[in-house]
Each structure stands twice: as structure tokens, then as C-alpha cells.
C-alpha positions as CSV (number, residue, x, y, z in Angstrom):
1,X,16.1,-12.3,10.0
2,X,16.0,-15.9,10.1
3,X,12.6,-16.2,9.5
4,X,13.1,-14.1,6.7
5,X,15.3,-16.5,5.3
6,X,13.4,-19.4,5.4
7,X,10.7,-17.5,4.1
8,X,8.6,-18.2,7.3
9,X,6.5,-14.6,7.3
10,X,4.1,-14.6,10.0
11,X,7.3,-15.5,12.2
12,X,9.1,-12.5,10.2
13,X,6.5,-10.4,11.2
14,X,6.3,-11.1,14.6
15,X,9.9,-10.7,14.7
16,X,9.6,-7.3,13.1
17,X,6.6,-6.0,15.5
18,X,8.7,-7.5,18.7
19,X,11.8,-5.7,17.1
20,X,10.3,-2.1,16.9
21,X,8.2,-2.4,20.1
22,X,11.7,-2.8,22.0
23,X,13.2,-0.2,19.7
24,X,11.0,2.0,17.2
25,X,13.8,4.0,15.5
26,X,15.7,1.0,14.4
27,X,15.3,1.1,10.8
28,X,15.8,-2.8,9.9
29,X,12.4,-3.7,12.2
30,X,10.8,-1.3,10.0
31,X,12.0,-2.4,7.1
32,X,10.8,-5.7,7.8
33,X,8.0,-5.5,9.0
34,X,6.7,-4.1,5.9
35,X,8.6,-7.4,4.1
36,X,7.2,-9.6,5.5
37,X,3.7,-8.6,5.5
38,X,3.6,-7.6,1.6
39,X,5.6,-11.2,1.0
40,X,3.1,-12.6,3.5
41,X,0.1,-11.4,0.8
42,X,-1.1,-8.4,3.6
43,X,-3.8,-6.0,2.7
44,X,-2.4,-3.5,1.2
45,X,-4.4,-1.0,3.6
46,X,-2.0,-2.7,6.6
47,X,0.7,-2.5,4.7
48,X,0.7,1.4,3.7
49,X,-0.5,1.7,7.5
50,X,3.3,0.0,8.4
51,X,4.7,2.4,5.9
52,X,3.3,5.4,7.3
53,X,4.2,3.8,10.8
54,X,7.9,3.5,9.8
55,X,8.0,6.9,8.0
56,X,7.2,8.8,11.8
57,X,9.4,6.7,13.6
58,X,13.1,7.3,10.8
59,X,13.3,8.3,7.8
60,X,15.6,6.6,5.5
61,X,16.7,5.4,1.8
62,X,15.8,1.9,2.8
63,X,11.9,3.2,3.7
64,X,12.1,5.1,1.2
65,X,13.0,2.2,-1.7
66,X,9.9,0.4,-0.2
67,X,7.5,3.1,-0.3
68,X,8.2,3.3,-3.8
69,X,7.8,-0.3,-4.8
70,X,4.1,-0.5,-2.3
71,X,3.2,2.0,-4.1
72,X,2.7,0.5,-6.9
73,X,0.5,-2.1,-5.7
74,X,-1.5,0.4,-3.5
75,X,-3.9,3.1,-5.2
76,X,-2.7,7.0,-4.6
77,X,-6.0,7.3,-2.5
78,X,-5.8,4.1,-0.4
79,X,-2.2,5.4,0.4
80,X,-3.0,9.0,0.9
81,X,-5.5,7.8,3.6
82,X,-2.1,6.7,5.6
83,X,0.2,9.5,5.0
């Protein structure tokens, strides 16, 4: 979260990755993780792929609230390919 703050994203996003990798159904690494890579200027293939990642592991208003602003920078069938 710190990284996050200082608007350090590669650090955010390692962050995220170590944060799920010790505990996959925590929602905040997810959440992140897809933060920081679409602040960090990510292909939007990797993020949808972190999206679709997230969505298996909870399922929650805050995934949810991201999906929906991705999705307007990712194409239905770029996004479909990850669902």
C-alpha cells in the first residue's frame, strides 16, 4: 500500500503478486494488483488476465467496480478471451 501511495507501481505490483501468492482469497492483493498494473500503463491483455485471475479466486463489489472501469479500455473480445 505504500507503494501505492507514492505511486511507485512496479513495487505496487510486486507487492500485490507477493500478497496473493501468500493469500489468494484476500481481496485487497487482488484489487491491487490490477491497480497497479493498469496505473503502471500494462497491456490491457495482462490486465483482463489479473481480472479474470481475481474473479476465480473472490468475488466482490470491489472486483467488480474494476471490471467495470477495464472494461472500458479493453475490447469485449480481448476480454472475453479471459473470462
Amino acid at each position: 500500500m505504500c507503494y501505492e501511495r507514492l505511486f511507485q507501481w512496479a513495487q505496487s505490483e510486486a507487492d500485490a503478486r507477493k500478497t496473493i501468492e501468500l493469500k489468494p482469497d484476500f481481496v485487497k492483493g487482488h484489487v491491487r494488483l490490477v491497480k497497479a498494473l493498469k496505473e503502471a500503463g500494462k497491456a490491457e491483455s495482462e490486465i483482463a488476465a489479473a481480472m479474470a485471475s481475481g474473479r476465480q479466486a473472490v468475488n466482490t463489489e470491489d472486483l467488480k467496480g474494476l471490471e467495470a472501469e477495464v472494461r472500458c479500455r479493453v475490447t469485449s473480445a480481448d476480454f472475453a478471451a479471459f473470462v
